[in-house]
C-alpha positions as CSV (number, residue, x, y, z in Angstrom):
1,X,74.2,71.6,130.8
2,X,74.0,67.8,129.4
3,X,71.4,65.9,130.4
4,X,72.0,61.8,129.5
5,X,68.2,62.3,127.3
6,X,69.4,65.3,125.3
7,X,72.2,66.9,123.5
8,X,73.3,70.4,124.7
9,X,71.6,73.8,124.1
10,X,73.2,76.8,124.4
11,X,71.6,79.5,126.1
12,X,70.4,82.4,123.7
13,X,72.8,84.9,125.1
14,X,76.2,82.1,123.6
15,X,74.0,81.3,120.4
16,X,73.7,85.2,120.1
17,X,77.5,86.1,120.4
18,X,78.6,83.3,117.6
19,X,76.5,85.2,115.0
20,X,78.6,87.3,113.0
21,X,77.0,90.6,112.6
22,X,77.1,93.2,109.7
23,X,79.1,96.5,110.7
24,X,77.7,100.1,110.7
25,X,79.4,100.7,107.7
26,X,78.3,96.8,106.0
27,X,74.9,98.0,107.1
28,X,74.7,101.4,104.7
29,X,76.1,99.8,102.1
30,X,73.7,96.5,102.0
31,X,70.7,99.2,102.8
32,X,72.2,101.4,99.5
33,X,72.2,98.4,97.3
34,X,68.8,97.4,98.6
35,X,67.5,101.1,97.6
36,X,68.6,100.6,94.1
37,X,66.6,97.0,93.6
38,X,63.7,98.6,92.1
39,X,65.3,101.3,89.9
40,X,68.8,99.7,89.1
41,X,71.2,101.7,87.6
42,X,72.2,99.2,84.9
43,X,75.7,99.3,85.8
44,X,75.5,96.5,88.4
45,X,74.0,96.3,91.7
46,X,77.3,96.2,94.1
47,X,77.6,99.2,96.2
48,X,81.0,99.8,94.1
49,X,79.2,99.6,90.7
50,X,76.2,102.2,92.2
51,X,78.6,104.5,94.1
52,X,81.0,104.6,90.5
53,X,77.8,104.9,88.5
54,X,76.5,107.8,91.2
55,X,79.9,109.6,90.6
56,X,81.0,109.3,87.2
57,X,78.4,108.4,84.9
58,X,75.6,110.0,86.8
59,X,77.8,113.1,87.6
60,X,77.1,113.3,91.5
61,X,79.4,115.4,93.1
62,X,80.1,114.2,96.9
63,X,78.1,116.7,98.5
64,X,74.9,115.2,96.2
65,X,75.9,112.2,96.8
66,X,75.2,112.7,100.7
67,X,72.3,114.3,100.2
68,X,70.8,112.0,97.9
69,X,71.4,108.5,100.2
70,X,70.5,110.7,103.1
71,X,74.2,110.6,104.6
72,X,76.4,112.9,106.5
73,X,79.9,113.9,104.4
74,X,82.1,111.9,106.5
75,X,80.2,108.7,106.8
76,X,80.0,109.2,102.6
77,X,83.5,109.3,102.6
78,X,84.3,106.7,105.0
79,X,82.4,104.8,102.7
80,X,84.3,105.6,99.8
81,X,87.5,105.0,101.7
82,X,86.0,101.8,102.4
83,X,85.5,101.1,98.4
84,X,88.7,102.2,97.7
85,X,90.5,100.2,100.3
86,X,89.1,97.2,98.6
87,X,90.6,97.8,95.3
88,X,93.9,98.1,96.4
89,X,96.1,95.0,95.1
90,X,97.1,92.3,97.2
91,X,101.0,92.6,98.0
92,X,103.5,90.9,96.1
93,X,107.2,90.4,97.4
94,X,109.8,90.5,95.3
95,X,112.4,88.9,97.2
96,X,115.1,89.0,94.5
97,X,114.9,93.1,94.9
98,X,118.2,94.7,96.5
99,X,119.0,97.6,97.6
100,X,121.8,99.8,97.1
101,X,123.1,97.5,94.3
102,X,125.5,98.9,91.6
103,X,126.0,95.8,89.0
């Protein structure tokens, strides 16, 4: 509500929805990196650089893995889905590609 003396406040609950929060899934990665803050791994601290360090240097197999971070199988590999999603290349068009074409 404006009032001529003051600017307008927002009631908690519209402040509240305009925060962005973390995901379930941005919330066990960020709480995984945090775990590895006092005893890094020396290959980084990103969640991809632990959970590649984890695999292939440190030789955890996926079953390990879970139990080690304390996770079930599937949310490990939904979070490994999740890492490999964001290495995938962005797209690029080729718009001079035909089909069907016998030059």
């Amino acid at each position: 509500m404006w009032r001529g003396d003051c600017a307008y406040q927002p009631s908690s609950r519209h402040r509240e929805r305009d925060v962005i929060e973390e995901t379930h899934l941005e919330r066990i990665r960020r709480l995984i990196e945090e775990s590895y803050h006092p005893r890094p791994t020396g290959c980084g601290t990103s969640f991809g650089e632990v959970l590649c360090w984890e695999i292939h240097t440190n030789g955890m197999t996926f079953i390990w893995l879970a139990e080690k971070w304390g996770l079930s199988l599937p949310m490990l590999g939904e979070l490994i889905w999740d890492h490999c999603k964001r290495l995938e290349a962005e797209p690029v068009v080729d718009h001079t590609y035909r089909t069907g074409s016998l030059t």
